[in-house]
C-alpha positions in Angstrom: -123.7 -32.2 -157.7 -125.7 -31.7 -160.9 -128.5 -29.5 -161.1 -131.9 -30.9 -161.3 -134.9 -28.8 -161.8 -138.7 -29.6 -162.7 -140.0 -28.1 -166.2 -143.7 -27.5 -166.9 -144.9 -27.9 -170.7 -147.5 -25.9 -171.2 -149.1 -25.5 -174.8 -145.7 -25.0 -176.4 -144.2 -23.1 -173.5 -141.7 -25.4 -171.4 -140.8 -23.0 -167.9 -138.8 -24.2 -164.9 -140.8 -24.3 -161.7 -138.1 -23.6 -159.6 -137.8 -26.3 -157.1 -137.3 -29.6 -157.2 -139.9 -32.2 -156.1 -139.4 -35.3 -153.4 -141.1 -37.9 -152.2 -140.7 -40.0 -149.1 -141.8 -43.0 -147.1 -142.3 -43.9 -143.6 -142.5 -47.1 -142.5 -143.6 -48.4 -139.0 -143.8 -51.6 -137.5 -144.0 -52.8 -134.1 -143.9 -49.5 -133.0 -140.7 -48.0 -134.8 -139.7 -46.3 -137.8 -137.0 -47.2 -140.6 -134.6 -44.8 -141.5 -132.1 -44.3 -143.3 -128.5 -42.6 -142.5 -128.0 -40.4 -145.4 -124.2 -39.6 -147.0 -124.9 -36.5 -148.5 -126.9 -35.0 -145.2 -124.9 -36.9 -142.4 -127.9 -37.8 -140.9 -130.9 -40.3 -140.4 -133.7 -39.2 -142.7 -136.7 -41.3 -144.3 -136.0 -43.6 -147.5 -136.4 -41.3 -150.5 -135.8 -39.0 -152.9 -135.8 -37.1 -156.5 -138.9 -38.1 -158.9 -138.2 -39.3 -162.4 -139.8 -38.8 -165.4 -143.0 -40.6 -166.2 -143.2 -41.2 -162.1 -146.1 -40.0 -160.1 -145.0 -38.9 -156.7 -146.1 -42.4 -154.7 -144.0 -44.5 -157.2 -141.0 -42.7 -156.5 -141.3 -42.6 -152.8 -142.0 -46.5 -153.8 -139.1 -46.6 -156.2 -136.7 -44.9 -153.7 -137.7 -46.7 -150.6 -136.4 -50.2 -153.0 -133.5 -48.7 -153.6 -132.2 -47.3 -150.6 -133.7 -50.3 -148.2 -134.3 -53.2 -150.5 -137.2 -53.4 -149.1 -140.8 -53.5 -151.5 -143.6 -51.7 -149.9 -146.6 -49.9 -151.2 -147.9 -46.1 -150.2 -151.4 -45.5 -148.0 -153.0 -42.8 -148.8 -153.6 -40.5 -146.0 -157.3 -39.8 -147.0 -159.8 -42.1 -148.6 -160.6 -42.2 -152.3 -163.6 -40.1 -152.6 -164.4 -40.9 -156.1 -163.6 -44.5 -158.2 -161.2 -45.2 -161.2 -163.0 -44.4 -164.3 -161.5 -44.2 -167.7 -160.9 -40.7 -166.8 -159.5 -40.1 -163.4 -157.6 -42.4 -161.5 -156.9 -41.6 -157.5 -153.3 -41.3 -156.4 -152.1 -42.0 -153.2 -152.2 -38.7 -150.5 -149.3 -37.3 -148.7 -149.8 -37.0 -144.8 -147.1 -34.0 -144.8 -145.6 -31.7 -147.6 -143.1 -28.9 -146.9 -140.4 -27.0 -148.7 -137.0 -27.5 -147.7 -133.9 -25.3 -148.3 -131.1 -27.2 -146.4 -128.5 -29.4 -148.2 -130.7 -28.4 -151.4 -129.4 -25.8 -153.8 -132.7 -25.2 -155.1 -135.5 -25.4 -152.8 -137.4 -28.8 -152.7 -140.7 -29.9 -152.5 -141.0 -32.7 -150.4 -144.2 -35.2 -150.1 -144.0 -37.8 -147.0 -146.3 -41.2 -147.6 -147.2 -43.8 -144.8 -146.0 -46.6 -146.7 -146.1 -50.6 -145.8 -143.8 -53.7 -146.5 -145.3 -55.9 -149.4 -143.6 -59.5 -150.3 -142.0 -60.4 -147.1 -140.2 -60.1 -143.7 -136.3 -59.3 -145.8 -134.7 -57.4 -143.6 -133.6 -53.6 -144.9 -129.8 -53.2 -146.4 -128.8 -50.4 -147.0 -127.9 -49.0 -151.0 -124.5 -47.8 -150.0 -123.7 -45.1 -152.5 -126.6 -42.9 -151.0 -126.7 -44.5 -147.6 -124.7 -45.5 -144.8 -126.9 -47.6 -142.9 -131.1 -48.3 -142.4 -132.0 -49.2 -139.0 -135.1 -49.1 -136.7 -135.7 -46.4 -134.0 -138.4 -46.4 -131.4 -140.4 -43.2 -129.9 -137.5 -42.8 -127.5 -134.4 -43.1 -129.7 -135.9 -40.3 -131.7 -134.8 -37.6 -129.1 -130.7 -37.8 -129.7 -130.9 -39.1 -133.0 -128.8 -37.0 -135.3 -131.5 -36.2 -137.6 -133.2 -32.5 -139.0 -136.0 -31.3 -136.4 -138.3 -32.2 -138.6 -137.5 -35.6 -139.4 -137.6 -35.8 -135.6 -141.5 -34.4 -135.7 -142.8 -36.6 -138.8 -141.4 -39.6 -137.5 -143.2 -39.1 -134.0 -146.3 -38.3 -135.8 -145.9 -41.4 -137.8 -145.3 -43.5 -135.2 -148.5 -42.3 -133.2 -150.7 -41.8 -136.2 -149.8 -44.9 -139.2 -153.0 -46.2 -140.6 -152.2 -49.7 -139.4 -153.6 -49.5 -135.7 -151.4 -52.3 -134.8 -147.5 -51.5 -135.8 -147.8 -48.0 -133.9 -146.0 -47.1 -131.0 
């Protein structure tokens, strides 16, 4: 596996922060949640992964959602803009959960979870082989012997009682 760390330019000092930084998606509709059954991990996890260069961290959980699903959506921010665009500042889409997580990671990672929705369609998800085995749907119930991390277990409840789209929830 090759190393990947984040490096911080700073007024001609470049220093590595030490962790890596991910971003995910959850998706819900009609009351379940898409994962996907990751190869690395051996488990069912949410569409995502590493940012890239140039990406902020909602257009890779965008990015990586494509890639491992094939399916387009778009993040919701978890709080409202508070302030407009300007020419200056332009708001950027809020996690509902960041942790740290140290297991299958050599360095630690920073991980940033994003209600996201489907845009452009009703395709349905395939899964990107070389990083994942399958992508399927799982309701409230199927979460409980789902071979999954605890806490994938815990985010995808809360998404599937708390996704801003009233509707698709569970």
């Amino acid at each position: 596996m090759a190393r990947r760390s984040i490096l911080i330019r700073d007024d001609e000092v470049t220093k590595d922060t030490g962790f890596v930084l991910i971003c995910s998606g959850y998706l819900v509709e009609r009351g379940r949640v898409l994962l996907v059954h990751h190869n690395r991990f051996g488990k069912w996890v949410p569409p995502g992964g590493h940012i890239e260069p140039a990406e902020t961290f909602a257009e890779t959980a965008v990015r990586e959602f494509k890639e491992e699903t094939g399916l387009l959506v778009e993040v919701l921010s978890a709080q409202p803009v508070i302030h407009p665009p300007d020419d200056n500042a332009t708001p950027e889409p809020v996690p509902f959960y960041v942790d740290l997580e140290r297991e299958g990671f050599r360095i630690p990672a920073i991980v940033q979870f994003f209600y996201v929705r489907r845009v452009g369609g009703e395709q349905e998800p395939r899964a990107q082989l070389e990083e994942v085995a399958d992508a399927d749907w799982f309701t409230f119930g199927d979460l409980a012997d789902l071979p999954t991390f605890e806490q994938v277990r815990s985010l995808a409840r809360f998404a599937l009682r708390n996704y801003p789209i009233e509707g698709e929830r569970a």
